[in-house]
N, C-alpha and C positions, 0 to 999 in steps of 0.2 A: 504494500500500500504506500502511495505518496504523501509519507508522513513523515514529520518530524517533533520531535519533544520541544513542545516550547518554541517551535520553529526557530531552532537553530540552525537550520541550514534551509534559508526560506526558498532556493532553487530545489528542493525535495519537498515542502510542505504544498500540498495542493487539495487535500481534503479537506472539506469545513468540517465546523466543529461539531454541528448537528450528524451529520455522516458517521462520527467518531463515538458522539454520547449514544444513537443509532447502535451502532453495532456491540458498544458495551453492555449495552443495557438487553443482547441477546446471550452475554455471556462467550464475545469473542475478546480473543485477544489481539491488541492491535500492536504492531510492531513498524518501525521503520524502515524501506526499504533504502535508507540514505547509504549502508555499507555496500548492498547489491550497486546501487547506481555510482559508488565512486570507483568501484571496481571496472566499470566500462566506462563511463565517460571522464571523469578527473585521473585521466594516464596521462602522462606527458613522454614524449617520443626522448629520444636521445639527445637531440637538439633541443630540443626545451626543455631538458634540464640541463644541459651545460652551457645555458644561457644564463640561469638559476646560479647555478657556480661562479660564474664570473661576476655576476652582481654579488652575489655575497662577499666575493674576492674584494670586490670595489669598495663594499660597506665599510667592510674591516679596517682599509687604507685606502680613503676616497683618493690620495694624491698619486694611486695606482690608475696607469692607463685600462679605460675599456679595453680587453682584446677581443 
């Protein structure tokens, strides 16, 4: 389900809340699918992450050139 606690992660929360007290009150449990969906879509490729690397590089000693 497209949920999240508290909508901590409001690109996952997409169910309202009556949907939510809904299905509690049939005696389901509701979980968030936010682990399933970072699993496919929040991957970053090899390149975006040593693009990630370099800025951190940068942070550390901003008087470090970009490479």
């Amino acid at each position: 389900m497209q949920y999240s606690p508290r909508n901590a992660i409001m690109y996952v929360s997409m169910v309202d809340a009556g949907t939510i007290e809904l299905l509690r009150s049939l005696g389901k449990e509701i979980v968030s699918s936010a682990d399933l969906v970072s699993h496919f879509e929040a991957v970053l490729t090899d390149a975006q992450l040593a693009t990630h690397y370099v800025a951190q590089r940068h942070r550390r000693d901003p008087r470090r050139s970009v490479e």
